[in-house]
N, C-alpha and C positions, 0 to 999 in steps of 0.2 A: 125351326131350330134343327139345324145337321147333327146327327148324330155319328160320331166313329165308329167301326170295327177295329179294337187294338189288338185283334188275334194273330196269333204269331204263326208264320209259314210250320216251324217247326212243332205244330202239333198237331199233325199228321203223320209226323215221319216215325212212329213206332216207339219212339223213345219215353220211357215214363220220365215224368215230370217229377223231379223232386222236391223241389224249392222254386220260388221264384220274384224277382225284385223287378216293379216298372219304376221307371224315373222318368218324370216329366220336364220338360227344361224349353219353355218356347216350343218352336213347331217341330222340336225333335222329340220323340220320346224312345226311352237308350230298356232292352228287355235284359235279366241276367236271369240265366236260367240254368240251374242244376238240372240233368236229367242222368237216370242209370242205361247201363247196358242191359242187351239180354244176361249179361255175365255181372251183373252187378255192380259196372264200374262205374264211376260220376266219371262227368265231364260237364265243362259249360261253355253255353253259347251267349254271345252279347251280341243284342242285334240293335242296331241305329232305326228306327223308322223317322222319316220326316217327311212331313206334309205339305205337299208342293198346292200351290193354284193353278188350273189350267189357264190358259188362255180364255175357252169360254166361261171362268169364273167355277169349274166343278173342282174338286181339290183328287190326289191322287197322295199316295204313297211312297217313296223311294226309300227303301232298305237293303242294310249292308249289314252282313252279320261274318261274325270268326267264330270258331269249336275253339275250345282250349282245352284238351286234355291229360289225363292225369299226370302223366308222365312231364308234361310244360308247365304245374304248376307252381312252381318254387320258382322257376327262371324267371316266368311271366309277371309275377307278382315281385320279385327284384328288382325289374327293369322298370315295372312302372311305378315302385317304390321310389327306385333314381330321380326318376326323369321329374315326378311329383315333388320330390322332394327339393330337387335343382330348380324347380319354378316356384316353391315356396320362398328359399333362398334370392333368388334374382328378379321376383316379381310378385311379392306377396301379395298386392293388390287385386291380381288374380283370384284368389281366395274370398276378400271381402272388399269392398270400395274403401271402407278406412286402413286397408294394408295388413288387419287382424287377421291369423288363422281362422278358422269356421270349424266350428267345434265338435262339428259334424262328423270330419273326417277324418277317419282312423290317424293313428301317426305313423304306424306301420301299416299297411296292405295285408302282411304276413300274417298277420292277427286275424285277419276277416277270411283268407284261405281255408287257413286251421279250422276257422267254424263248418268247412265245407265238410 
């Protein structure tokens, strides 16, 4: 049985950890992660890893990661408020196969910031 390392690049890089959320989804798994500064500020990084197969059958990693900080989070969280909300509206299917919202997810974004 293979076992993964789901350790994340960014925890080496000095920053304390404050919070932090994996989501698994298929052969992606998505990290959110509050960290503070030396100065005490939060920021967050969300990183994609996904888990390729090589060719000789070994599996490998590819990850993409954004910082979103303080100062980006009211826009950030607007925009994918929109953009979430325009795909609820013209493709709700997306959400659940019988076209139901998933009760999961917030209705605002701005609501799960503020917990930040």
């Amino acid at each position: 049985m293979n076992h993964f390392d789901y350790k994340k690049e960014s925890e080496s890089d000095g920053a304390e950890e404050i919070y932090s959320k994996i989501v698994r989804a298929g052969r992606r798994t998505y990290f959110f992660d509050v960290k503070a500064t030396r100065n005490d500020d939060y920021y967050v990084t969300v990183t994609e890893s996904r888990k390729k197969t090589e060719k000789d059958g070994k599996f490998s990693f590819e990850k993409h990661k954004i910082h979103l900080y303080k100062e980006d989070f009211c826009k950030f969280a607007e925009g994918l408020d929109e953009v979430v909300g325009y795909i609820r509206e013209h493709k709700p299917e997306c959400f659940n196969p019988d076209g139901s919202a998933i009760s999961s997810i917030p209705a605002s974004l701005d609501d799960e910031f503020d917990k930040l």
